[in-house]
C-alpha distance (Angstrom), angle and dihedral (degrees) to the residues before:
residue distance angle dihedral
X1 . . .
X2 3.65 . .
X3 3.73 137.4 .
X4 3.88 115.1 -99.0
X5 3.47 86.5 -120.1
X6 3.60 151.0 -28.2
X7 4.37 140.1 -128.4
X8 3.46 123.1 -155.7
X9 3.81 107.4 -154.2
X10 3.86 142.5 -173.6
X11 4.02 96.0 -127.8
X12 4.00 98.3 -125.7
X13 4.07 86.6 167.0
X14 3.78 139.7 28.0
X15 4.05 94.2 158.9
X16 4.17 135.6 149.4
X17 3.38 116.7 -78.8
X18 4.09 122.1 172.0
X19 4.08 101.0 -64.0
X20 3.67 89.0 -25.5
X21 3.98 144.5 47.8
X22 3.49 133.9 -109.6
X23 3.52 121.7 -136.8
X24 3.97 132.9 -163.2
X25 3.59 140.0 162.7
X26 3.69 142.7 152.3
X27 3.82 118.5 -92.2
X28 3.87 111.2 -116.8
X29 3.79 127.1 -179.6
X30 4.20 132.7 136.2
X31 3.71 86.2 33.7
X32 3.83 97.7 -60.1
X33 3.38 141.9 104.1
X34 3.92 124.1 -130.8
X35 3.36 146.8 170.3
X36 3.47 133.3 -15.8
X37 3.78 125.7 -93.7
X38 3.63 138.6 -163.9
X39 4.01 116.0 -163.5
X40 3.88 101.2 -155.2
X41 4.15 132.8 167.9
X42 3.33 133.4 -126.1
X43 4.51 93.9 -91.3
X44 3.62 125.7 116.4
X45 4.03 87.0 -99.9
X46 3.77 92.9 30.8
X47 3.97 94.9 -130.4
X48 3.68 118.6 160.9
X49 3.91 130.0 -112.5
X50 3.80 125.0 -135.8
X51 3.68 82.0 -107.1
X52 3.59 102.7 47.0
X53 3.93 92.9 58.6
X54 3.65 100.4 36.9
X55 3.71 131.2 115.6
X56 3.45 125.4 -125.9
X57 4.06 86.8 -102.5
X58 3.76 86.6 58.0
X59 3.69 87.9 -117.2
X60 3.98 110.3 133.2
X61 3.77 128.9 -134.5
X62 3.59 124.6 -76.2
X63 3.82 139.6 -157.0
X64 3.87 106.4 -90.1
X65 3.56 93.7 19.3
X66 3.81 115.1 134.2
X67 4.13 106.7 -137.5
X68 3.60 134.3 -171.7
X69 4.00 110.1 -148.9
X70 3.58 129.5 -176.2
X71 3.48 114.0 -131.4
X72 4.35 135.0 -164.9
X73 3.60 96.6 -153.3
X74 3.96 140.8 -48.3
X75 4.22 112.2 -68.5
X76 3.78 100.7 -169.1
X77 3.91 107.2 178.7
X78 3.77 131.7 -179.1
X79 3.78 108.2 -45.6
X80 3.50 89.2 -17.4
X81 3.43 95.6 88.3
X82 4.12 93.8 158.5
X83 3.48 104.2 74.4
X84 3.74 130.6 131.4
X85 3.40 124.8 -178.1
X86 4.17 106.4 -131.6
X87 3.93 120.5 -145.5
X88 3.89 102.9 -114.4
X89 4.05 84.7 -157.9
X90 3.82 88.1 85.2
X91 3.47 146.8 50.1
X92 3.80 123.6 -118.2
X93 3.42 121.6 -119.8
X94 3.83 131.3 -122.8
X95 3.98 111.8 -144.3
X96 4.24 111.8 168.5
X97 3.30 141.6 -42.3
X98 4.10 110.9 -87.0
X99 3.82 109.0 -134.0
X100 4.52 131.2 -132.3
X101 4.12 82.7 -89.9
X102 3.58 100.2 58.9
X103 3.96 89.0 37.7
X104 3.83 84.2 56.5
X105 3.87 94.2 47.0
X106 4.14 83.7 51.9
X107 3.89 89.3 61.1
X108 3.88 117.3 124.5
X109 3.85 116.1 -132.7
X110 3.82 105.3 -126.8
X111 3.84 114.7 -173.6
X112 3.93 102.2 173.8
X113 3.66 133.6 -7.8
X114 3.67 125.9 13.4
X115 3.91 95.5 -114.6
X116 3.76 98.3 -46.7
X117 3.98 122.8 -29.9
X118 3.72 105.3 -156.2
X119 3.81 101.7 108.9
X120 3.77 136.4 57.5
X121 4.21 133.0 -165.7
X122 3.33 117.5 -129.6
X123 3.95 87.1 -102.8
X124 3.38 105.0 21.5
X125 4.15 139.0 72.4
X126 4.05 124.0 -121.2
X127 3.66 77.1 -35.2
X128 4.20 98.5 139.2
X129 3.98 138.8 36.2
X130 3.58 124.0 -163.2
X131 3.64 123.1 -82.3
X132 4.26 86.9 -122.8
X133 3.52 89.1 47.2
X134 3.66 102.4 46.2
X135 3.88 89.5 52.4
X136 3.92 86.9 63.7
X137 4.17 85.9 57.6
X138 3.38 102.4 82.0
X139 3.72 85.2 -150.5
X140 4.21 149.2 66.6
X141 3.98 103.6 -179.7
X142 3.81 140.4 68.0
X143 3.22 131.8 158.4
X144 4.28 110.8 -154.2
X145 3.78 136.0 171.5
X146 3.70 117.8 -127.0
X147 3.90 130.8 178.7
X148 4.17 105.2 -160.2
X149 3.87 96.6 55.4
X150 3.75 111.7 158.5
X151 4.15 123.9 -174.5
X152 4.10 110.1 -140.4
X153 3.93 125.2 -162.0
X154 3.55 117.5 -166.5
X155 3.80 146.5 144.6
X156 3.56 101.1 -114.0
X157 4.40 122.4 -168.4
X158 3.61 89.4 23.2
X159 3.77 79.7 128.2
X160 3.78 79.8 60.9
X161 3.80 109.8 44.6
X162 4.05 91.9 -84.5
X163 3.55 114.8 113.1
X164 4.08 97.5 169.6
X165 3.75 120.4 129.2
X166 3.71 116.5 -115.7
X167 4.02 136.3 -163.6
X168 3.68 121.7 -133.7
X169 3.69 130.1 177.2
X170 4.10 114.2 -141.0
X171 3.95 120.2 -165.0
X172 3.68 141.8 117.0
X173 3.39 144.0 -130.1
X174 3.98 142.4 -177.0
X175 3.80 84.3 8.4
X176 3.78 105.2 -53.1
X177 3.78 137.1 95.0
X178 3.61 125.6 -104.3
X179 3.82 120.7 -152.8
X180 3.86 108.3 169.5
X181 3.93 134.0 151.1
X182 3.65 116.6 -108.2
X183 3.73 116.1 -132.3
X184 4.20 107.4 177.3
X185 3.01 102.0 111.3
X186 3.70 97.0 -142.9
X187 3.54 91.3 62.6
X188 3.65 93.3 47.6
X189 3.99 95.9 51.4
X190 3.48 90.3 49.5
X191 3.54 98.8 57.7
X192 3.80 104.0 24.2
X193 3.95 78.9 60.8
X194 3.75 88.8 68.7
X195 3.63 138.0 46.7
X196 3.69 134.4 -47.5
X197 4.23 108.7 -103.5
X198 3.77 141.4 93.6
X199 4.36 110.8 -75.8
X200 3.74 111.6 -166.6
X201 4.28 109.5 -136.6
X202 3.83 98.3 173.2
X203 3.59 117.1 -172.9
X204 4.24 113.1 33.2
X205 3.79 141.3 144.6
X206 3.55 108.1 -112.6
X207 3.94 136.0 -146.0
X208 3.95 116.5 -157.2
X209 3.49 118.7 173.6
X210 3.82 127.9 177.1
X211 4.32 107.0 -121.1
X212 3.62 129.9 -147.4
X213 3.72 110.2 -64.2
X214 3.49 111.1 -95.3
X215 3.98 121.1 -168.9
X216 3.88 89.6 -18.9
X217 3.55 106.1 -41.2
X218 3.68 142.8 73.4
X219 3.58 118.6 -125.4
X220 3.91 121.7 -129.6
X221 3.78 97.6 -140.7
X222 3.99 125.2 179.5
X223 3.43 102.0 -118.5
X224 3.83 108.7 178.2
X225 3.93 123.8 12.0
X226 4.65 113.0 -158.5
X227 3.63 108.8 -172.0
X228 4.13 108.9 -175.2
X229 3.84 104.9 -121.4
């Protein structure tokens, strides 16, 4: 028996979510690049187990990849209006390797505000909207292009009895500035591997996806980080 249907996405985002990851891309096929879609399971949150995104290999999705998922039907919820829920009774599928034109093509046109920049963590920078307000976005992913990126490490909450390091991503774009946690995981290995300080990237591709809501707001989180080589 077959899946109902299938995507074929660009992955934009394998990053940490609670026990799981959450996945996103843009759907590409007939040399164009579509919408945007978010793979999720059947949980509460909808994150995705090692062994609901794996291939058949046992390899697991990668930024760039192009990856054909089956799907059950389309789960839209709250502003997170891209869901799909997959069909864990198959494997998906790894096709090619999409290229720095077709990631280009995938960028989102952003002529103001990233989402809605009215609130501020305690630690972070226009970095969360309001869960009421983020239901009216219709919305959870964009993919942008920025040219001042700079990679923080820092113990954050030590003020508060938490003394673990933490990633951030700082940049701006259409005039304002951009504080946001970064959640792939590559990026966050990479750097939490090194020393504490403030590393100037300049010019990436960025990932920003709206998380769960979490005491009343939903988190803008960098979610995948493409540097061109």
């Amino acid at each position: 028996m077959a899946p109902n249907y299938t995507k074929t996405i660009i992955c934009l985002a394998n990053s940490r979510k609670i026990t799981g990851r959450c996945v996103a891309g843009k759907e590409i096929g007939g040399g164009k690049v579509g919408q945007w879609i978010r793979p999720i399971s059947g949980r509460p949150t909808g994150e995705l187990s090692e062994e609901d995104r794996r291939f058949e290999n046992g390899q697991d999705p990668k930024l760039f990849d192009v990856v054909r998922i089956p799907m059950i039907e389309a789960r839209p919820h709250g502003f997170q209006t891209e869901n799909h829920l997959i069909d864990d009774g198959y494997y998906w599928a790894k096709e090619r390797q999409a290229n720095w034109d077709e990631l280009q093509a995938a960028l989102d046109k952003v002529s103001g505000a990233l989402w809605d920049n009215s609130s501020s963590s305690y630690n972070g920078t226009h970095d969360r909207v309001e869960e009421g307000a983020a239901n009216q976005l219709g919305s959870s992913l964009r993919l942008i292009e920025v040219n001042d990126l700079k990679v923080v490490v820092a113990i954050e909450g030590a003020e508060f009895g938490n003394g673990k390091r933490r990633v951030r991503g700082r940049f701006s774009l259409n005039g304002a500035q951009y504080y946001l946690s970064v959640t792939d995981p590559v990026v966050e290995r990479q750097y939490l591997a090194g020393k504490d300080g403030e590393f100037a990237v300049g010019h990436a591709i960025l990932c920003v996806s709206l998380g769960e809501p979490y005491q009343g707001f939903a988190y803008k989180l960098i979610a995948g980080v493409f540097v061109k080589p």
